[in-house]
C-alpha positions as protocol buffer text, in pm:
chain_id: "A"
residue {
  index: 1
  type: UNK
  ca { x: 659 y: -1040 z: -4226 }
}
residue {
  index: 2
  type: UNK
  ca { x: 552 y: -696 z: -4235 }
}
residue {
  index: 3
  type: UNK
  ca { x: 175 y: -746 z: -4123 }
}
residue {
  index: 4
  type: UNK
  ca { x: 262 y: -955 z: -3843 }
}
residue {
  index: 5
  type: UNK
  ca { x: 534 y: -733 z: -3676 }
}
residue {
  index: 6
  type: UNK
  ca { x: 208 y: -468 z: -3730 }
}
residue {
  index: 7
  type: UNK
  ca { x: -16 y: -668 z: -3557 }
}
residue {
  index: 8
  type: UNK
  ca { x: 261 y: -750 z: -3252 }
}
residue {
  index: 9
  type: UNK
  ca { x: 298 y: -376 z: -3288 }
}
residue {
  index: 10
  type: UNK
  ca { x: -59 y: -258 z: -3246 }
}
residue {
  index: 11
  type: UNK
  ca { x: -128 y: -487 z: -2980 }
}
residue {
  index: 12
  type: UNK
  ca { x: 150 y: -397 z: -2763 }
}
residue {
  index: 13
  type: UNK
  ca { x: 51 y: -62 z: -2806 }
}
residue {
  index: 14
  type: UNK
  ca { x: -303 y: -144 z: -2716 }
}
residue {
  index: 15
  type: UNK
  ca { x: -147 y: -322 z: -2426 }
}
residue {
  index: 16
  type: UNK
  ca { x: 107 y: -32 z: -2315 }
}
residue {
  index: 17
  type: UNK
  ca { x: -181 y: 213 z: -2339 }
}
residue {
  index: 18
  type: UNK
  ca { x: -371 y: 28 z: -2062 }
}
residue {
  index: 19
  type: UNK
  ca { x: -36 y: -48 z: -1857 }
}
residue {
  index: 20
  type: UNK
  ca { x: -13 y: 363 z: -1847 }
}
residue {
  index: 21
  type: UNK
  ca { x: -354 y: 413 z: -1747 }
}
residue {
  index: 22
  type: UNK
  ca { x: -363 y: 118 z: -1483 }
}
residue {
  index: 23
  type: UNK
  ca { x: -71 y: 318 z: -1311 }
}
residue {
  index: 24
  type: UNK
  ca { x: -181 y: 427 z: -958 }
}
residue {
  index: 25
  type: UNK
  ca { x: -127 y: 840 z: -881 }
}
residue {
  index: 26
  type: UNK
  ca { x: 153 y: 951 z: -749 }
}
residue {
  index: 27
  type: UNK
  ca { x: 40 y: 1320 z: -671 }
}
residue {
  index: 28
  type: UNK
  ca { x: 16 y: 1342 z: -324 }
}
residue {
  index: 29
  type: UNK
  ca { x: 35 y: 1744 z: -332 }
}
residue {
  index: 30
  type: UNK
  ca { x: -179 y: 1949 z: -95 }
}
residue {
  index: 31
  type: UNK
  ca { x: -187 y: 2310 z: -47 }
}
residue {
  index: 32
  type: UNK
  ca { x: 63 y: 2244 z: 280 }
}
residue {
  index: 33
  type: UNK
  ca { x: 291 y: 2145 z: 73 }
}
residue {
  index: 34
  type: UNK
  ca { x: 310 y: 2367 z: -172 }
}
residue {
  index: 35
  type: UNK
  ca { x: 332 y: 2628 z: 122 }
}
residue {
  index: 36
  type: UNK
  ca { x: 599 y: 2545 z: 285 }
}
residue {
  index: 37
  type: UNK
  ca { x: 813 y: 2436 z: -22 }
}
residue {
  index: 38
  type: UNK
  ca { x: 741 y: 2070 z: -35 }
}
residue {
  index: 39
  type: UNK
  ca { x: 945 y: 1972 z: 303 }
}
residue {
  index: 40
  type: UNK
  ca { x: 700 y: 1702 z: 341 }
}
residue {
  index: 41
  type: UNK
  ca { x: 859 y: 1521 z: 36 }
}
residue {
  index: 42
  type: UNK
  ca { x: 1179 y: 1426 z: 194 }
}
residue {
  index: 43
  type: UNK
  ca { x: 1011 y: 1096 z: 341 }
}
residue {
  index: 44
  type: UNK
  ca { x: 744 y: 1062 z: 104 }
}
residue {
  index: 45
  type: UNK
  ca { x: 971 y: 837 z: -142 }
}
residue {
  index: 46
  type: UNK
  ca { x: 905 y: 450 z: -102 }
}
residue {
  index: 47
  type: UNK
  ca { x: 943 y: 129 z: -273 }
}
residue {
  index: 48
  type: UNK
  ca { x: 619 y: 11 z: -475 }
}
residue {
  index: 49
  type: UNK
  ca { x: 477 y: -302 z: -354 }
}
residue {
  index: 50
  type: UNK
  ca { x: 233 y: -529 z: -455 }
}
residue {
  index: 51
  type: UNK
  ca { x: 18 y: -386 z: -751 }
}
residue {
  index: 52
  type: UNK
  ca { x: 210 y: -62 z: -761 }
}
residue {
  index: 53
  type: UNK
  ca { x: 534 y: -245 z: -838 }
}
residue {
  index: 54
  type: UNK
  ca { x: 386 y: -536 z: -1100 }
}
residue {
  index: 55
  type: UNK
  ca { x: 262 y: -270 z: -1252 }
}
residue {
  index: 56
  type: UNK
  ca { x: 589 y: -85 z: -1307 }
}
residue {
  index: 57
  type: UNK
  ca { x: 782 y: -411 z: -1437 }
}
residue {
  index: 58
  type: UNK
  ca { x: 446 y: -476 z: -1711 }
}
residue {
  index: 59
  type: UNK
  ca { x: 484 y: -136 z: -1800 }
}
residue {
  index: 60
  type: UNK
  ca { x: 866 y: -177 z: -1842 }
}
residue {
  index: 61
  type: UNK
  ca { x: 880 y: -473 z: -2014 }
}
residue {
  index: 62
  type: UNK
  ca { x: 585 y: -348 z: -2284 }
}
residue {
  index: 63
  type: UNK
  ca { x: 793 y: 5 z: -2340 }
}
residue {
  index: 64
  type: UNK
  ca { x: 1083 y: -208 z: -2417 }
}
residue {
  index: 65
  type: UNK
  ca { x: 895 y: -458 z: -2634 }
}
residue {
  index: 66
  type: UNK
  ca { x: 701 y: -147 z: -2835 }
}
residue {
  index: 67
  type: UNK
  ca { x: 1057 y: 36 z: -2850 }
}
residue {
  index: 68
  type: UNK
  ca { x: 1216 y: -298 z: -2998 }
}
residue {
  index: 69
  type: UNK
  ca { x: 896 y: -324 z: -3234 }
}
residue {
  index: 70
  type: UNK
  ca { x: 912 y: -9 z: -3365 }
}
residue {
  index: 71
  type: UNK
  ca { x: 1287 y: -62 z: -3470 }
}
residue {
  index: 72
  type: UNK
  ca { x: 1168 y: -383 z: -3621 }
}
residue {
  index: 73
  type: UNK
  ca { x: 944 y: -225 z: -3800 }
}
residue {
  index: 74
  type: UNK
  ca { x: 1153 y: 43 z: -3974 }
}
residue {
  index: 75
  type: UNK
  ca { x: 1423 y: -239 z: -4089 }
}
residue {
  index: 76
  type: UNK
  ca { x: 1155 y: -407 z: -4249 }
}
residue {
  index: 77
  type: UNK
  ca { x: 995 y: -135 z: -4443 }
}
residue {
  index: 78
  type: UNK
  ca { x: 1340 y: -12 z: -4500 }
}
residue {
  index: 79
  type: UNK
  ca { x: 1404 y: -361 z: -4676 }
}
């Protein structure tokens, strides 16, 4: 039991890793903005869409699986 919950384990991790680095940057800073206090940033906020957004929910759902993994993990070896 405890090998495969390792082997879930490092493959989600594996998984998550890539998830993380998939991600597309956020940092939209320029000198401007840093300038004048970041004003520009009142509008800049927006709803992900399309890749941006499938992206978040993977990386979700894989932080909650390597979170409930990890707990799983620690009862076993407790036990």
């Amino acid at each position: 039991m405890y090998n495969t919950i390792m082997t879930l384990f490092l493959i989600v991790c594996v998984i998550l890793i890539a998830c993380v680095m998939m991600q597309p940057a956020k940092n939209d800073n320029d000198a401007m903005s840093a300038l004048t206090g970041g004003a520009g940033d009142l509008f800049s906020r927006r709803k992900a869409r399309g890749f941006e957004a499938v992206m978040q929910i993977v990386t979700t759902i894989f932080g909650a699986l390597f979170f409930i993994l990890a707990l799983a993990l620690v009862y076993v070896s407790s036990h």
